[in-house]
Each structure stands twice: as structure tokens, then as C-alpha cells.
C-alpha positions in Angstrom: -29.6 -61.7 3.8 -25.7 -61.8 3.3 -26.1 -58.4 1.0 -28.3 -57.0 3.6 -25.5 -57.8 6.4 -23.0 -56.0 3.8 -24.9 -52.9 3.3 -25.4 -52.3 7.4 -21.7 -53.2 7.7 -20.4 -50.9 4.8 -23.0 -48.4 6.4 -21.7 -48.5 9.4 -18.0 -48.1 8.5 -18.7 -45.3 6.7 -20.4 -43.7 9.4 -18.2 -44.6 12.1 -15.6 -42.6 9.9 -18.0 -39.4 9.4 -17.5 -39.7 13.4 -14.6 -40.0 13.8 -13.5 -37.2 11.1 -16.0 -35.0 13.6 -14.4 -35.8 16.4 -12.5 -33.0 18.5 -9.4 -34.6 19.3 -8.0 -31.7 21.2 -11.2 -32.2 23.9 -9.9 -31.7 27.3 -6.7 -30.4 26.8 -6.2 -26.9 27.7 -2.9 -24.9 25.5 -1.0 -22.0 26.3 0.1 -19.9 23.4 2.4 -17.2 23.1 2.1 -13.7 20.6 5.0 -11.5 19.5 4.9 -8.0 20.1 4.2 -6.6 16.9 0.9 -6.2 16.1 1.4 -7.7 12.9 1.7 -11.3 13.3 -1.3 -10.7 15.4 -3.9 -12.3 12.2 -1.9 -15.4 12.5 -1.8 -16.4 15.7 -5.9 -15.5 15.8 -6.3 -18.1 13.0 -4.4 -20.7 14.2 -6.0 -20.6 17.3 -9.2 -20.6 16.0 -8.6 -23.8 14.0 -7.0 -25.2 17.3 -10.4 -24.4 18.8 -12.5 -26.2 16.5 -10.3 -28.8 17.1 -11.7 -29.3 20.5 -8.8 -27.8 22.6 -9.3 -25.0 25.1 -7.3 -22.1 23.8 -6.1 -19.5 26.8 -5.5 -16.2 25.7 -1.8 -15.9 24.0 0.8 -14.3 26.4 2.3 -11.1 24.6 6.3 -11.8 24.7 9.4 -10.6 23.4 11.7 -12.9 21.6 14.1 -14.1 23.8 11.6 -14.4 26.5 9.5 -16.6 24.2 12.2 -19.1 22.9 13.3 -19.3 26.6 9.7 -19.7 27.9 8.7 -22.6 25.1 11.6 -25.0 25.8 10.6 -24.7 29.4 7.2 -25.6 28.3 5.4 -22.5 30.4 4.2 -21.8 26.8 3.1 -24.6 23.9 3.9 -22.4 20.9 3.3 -19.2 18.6 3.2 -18.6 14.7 5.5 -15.5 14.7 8.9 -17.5 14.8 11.6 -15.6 12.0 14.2 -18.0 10.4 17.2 -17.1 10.1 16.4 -13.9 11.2 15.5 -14.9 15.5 19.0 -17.4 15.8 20.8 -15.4 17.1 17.5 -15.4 20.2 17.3 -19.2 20.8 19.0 -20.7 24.0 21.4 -22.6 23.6 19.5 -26.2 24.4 16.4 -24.7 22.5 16.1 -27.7 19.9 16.5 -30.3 22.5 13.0 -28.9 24.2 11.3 -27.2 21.1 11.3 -26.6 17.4 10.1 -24.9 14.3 7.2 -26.4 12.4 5.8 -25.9 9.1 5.7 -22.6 7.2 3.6 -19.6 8.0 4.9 -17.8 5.0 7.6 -19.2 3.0 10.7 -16.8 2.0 7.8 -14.3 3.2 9.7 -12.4 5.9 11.6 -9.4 3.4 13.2 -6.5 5.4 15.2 -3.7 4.5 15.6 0.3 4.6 13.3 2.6 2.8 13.1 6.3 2.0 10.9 8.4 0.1 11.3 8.4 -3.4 11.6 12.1 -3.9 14.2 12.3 -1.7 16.2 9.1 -3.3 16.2 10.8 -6.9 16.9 14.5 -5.4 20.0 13.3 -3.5 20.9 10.3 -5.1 20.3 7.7 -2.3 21.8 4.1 -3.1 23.2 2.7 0.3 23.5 3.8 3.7 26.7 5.0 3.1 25.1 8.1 1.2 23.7 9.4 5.1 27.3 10.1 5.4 27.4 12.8 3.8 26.1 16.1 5.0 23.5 17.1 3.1 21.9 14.3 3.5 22.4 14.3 7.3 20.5 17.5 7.2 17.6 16.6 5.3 16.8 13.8 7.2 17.8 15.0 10.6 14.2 15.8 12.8 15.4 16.9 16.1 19.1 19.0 15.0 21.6 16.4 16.6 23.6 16.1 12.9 22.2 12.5 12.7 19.7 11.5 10.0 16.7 9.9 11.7 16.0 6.5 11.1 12.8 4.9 12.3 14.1 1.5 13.6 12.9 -0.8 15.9 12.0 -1.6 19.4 14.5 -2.9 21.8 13.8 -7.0 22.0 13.1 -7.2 18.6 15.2 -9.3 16.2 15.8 -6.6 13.6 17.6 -4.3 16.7 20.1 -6.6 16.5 20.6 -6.4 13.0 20.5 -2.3 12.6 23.1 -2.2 15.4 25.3 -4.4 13.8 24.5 -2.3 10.4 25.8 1.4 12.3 28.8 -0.3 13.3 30.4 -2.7 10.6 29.4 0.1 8.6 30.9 3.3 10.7 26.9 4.8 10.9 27.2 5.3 15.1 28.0 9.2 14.0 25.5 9.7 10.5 22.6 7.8 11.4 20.2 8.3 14.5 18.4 4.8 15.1 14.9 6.1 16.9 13.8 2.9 18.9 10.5 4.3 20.4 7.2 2.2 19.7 7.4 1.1 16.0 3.6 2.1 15.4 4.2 5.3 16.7 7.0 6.2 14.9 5.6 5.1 11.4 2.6 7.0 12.0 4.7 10.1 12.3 6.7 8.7 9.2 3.8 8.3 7.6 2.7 12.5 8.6 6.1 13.4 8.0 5.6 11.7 4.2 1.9 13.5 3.6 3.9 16.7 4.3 6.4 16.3 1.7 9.2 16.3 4.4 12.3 13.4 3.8 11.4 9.5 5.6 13.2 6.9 6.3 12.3 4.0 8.3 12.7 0.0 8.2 10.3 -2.5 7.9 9.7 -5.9 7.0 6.8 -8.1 5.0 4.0 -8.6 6.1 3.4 -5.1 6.9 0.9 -2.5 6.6 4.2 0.1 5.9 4.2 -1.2 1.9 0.5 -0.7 1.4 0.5 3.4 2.9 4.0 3.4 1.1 3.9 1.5 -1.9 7.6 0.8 -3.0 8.6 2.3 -6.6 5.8 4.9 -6.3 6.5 6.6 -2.5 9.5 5.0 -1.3 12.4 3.2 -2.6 14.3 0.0 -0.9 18.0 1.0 -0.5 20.9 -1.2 0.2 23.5 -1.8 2.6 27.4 -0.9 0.9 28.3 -4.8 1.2 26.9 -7.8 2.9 28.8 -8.3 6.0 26.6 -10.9 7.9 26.5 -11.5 11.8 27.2 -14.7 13.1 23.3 -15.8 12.9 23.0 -14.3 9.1 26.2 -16.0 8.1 24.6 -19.6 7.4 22.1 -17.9 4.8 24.5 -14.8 3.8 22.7 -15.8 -0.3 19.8 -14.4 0.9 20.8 -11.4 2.2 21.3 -10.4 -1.5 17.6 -10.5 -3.5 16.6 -9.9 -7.0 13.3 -8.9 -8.4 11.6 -6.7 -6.0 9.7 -3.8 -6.9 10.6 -0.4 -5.6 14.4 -1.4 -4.9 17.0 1.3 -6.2 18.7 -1.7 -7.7 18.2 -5.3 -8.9 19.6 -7.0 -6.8 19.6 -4.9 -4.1 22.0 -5.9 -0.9 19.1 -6.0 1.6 21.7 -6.2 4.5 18.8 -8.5 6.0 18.2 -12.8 5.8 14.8 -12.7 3.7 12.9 -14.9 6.1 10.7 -17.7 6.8 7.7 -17.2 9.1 7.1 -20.6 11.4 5.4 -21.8 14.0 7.7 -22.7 16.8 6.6 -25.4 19.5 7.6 -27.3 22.8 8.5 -30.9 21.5 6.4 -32.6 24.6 3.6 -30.5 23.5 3.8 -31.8 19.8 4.4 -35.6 20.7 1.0 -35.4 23.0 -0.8 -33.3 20.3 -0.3 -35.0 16.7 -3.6 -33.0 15.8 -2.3 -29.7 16.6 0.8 -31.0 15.1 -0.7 -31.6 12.2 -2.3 -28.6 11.6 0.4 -26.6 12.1 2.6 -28.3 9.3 -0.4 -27.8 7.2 -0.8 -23.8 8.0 0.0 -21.7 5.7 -0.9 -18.1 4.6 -0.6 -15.9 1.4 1.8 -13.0 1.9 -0.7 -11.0 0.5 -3.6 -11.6 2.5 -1.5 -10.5 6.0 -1.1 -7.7 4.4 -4.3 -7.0 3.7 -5.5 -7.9 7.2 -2.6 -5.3 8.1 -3.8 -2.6 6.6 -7.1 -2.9 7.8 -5.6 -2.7 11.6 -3.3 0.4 10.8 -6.8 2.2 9.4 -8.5 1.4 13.0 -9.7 -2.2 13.0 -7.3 -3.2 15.7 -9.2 -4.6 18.2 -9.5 -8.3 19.6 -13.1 -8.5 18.3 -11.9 -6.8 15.2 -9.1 -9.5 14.8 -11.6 -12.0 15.0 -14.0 -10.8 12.6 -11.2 -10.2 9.7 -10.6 -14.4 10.9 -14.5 -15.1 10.2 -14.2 -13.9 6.8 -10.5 -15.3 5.9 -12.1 -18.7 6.7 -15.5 -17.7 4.8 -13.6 -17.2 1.7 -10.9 -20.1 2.0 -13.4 -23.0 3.9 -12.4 -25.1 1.4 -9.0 -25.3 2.5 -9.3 -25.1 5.9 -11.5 -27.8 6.0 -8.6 -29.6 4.2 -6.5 -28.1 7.1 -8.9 -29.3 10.0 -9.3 -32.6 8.0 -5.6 -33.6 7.8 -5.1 -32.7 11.9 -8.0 -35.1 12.7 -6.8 -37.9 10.5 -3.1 -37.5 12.0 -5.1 -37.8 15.7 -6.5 -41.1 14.7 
């Protein structure tokens, strides 16, 4: 009788335990996220909220903002979080009480966020492109000058994002404001006629940053070329991580290093504080998050080819998690375990 009472005791613990690792601690509470505006952090944030959802919570559709507005909006608490936060690279866009109302959390993509200058590789060899400094002179002016102002065309990016700052500061620590034409128009837009321009044989230049579907249309070493900046002369944001401005060992650079001119990132989620304390599950799962650079990239290209769509999005999520369950079971695992 006394091994009978064990087994139905050790029975029912272990079952009580399958239910409670099924439970959906998240039931009943209803989260607001936020997106950036690039379309390429998009994969991210569709993941994450998909694991929040099988976590029980009730997901709203994520509010498209820019930076500032977004660090502003999450220490008010109007928003709970997004997975597109850039570290060092968005200090210079967090309020000044931002870490008494919010924070960063885990690591999307670890030293994952690389951005720089490119130009095609024809054009690097024929007029012997190392730095920016080289648009200075006049041939190369002309080459790379699309609509006959004198100014070399560079396609930059949008006004709100993080890198405008950065390029701005770039044309005038480095006397550029009269050589180089920053064109801030849509980014997609403007690599897609980079990209037409390329096809043509014509002289590009544009920036961009990792993850990004710009590296798989223009592979680095092969189409294009990173180029430098003449020195590393950080803004007040950069200066804290002014070692990783400068970065060996990437492929495609017209040196190694190569002074990048730009904090080699990490991707984070970024969350109001209340939000976390009340939610250790989502918590949780965000400090266990965590993608391969590689496979953004992937999911990247696929959008820039025409798979851009929400349902689209959400299909490239379906077979992410189809050919990773095992660790994102691990993922959903360790969330409900940190709710219990």
C-alpha cells in the first residue's frame, strides 16, 4: 500500500509539473510592442512576438516608430518593448531618465550590428578608393555625382535614424559638406536604384549596416568594397566604445583593419522596467532570444526579392521555428520556469 501511495504521489508531481510547464503564464495580459522603421529588424520583432504569443499574452499589433519617439514612448510605458534597440549606436537617442523607466535586455545579435561605407569594386581599384577623403578629389566627384551638383552621391539614411547622426557628423569632422551629397530619401528606394545603377556598370556608393539584404545583392570583396573613414574621431555617444569603431577581419574591406568610422553594434531588446517586473516570463524569454546573424540575413533577402508582406513575415517565422524547435522550446521552457 505505502509503494502504491508513492507511485500516485510521484505520479502526480510529475504531472502537476507537465502542467504547469504548459501553462501560459502571459494569459490575460494584453502587450504593446513597438517596430523600428526599417524593414529589416522586421523578422525579429515577428518571432519574438510569436513566442510571446504562445506564451499566453495577447500581442497587439507593434506600433511602427522612429528612435527617439520609441525610447521616449517606452519609459513612459505607452509601449512595453521592441527587439531593434542598437548599442552604442542609439545613445545618443535615449532621454535623459531613460534607465530609471526602461532598459536593454539580452542580446538579439551580439557584436552583430556592422556598418560602414561601400562602393563598387570596379570603381575602388580604377580610382583607388581608400577613405572618404578620396571623394575629395575631382574625378572622383564626377564619377559618382548622379544629378551634376559637383557632389558625389551617397545613399545614406533616412532622417530619424541613428546612422543620420553619425554620417552628419562624418561630412563635418571630416570637411565632406562640399564633396559628398548625403541622399536621405527612403533607404529601400534608394538601394534599389543603387542596386540598378550597379547592374549597369555605373559607380555606387551607399551605407549600410548588418543584418541587411544590401551584402547578399552586393557581396563585399566580389561587387563592393568597405572603405574607411581617414581617422576615428568619435561623437560623444561613440566615444565610450571608440575600440570598436576600428574592426579587423571582415571580408570585402579595402584594408584590415579597416576604420569603419561606426560602433560595431549590439542588437537588444529594450523594455519598460514595470513591464518586466510584472512579466518575469516575457522577461525571461527575452534574455534567452537570440538570433544567428546569418539567418536575418537570409530572411532579408527574401523580403528585398518580394516576400515582404505581414503574412509573408509570418511564414519565413513558421519555418525559422520548424527548423530550430528544439531551441525554442528551450526558449519557451526557460520563460515558463522563470514565471513559476
Amino acid at each position: 500500500m505505502r509503494r502504491f501511495l508513492l507511485a500516485v504521489l510521484c505520479i502526480t508531481i510529475m504531472a502537476s509539473s507537465a502542467m504547469a510547464m504548459d501553462l501560459k503564464p502571459g494569459k490575460g495580459v494584453t502587450v504593446q510592442p513597438a517596430r523600428a522603421t526599417w524593414n529589416t529588424g522586421f523578422f525579429q520583432e515577428a518571432l519574438f512576438r510569436r513566442g510571446l504569443e504562445e506564451l499566453g499574452y495577447e500581442v497587439d499589433k507593434p506600433k511602427d516608430l522612429q528612435n527617439p519617439i520609441f525610447y521616449k514612448t517606452v519609459a513612459l510605458g505607452d509601449v512595453d518593448y521592441w527587439t531593434n534597440g542598437w548599442f552604442p549606436n542609439h545613445n545618443s537617442q535615449l532621454p535623459k531618465d531613460f534607465y530609471e523607466k526602461a532598459d536593454t535586455v539580452g542580446y538579439v545579435v551580439k557584436a552583430g550590428g556592422l556598418q560602414g561605407y561601400l562602393v563598387s569594386k570596379e570603381h575602388v581599384e580604377k580610382y583607388n578608393i581608400k577613405t572618404l577623403d578620396d571623394f575629395k578629389r575631382d574625378e572622383v566627384k564626377k564619377a559618382f555625382d548622379k544629378n551634376g551638383d559637383g557632389k558625389a552621391d551617397l545613399t545614406a539614411c533616412p532622417p530619424g535614424w541613428g546612422c543620420e547622426n553619425i554620417i552628419t557628423h562624418h561630412m563635418k569632422e571630416y570637411d565632406l559638406d562640399d564633396h559628398i551629397n548625403p541622399v536621405k530619401a527612403s533607404y529601400e528606394a534608394g538601394m534599389a536604384d543603387a542596386l540598378g545603377s550597379f547592374k549597369a556598370g555605373e559607380p555606387v556608393f551607399f551605407y549600410t549596416w548588418a543584418p541587411n539584404w544590401t551584402i547578399f545583392k552586393l557581396k563585399p570583396g566580389k561587387d563592393v568594397m568597405w572603405i574607411g573613414v581617414p581617422e576615428i574621431v568619435p561623437t560623444e555617444a561613440q566615444a565610450p566604445a571608440k575600440e570598436r569603431m576600428t574592426v579587423s577581419g571582415i571580408d570585402g574591406a579595402v584594408s584590415d583593419p579597416i576604420k569603419l568610422g561606426f560602433v560595431v553594434s549590439d542588437i537588444r531588446l529594450v523594455a519598460n522596467k514595470k513591464f518586466m517586473e510584472a512579466n518575469p516570463a516575457a522577461k525571461r524569454f527575452m534574455e534567452v532570444f537570440e538570433l544567428p546573424l546569418i539567418d536575418i540575413n537570409a530572411q532579408n533577402t527574401r523580403m528585398n526579392e518580394g516576400e515582404k508582406t505581414d503574412k509573408h513575415i509570418a511564414k519565413h517565422v513558421d519555418e525559422w521555428i520548424a527548423d530550430n524547435q528544439e531551441k525554442w522550446n528551450g526558449w519557451l521552457e526557460a520563460a515558463r520556469k522563470a514565471a513559476q
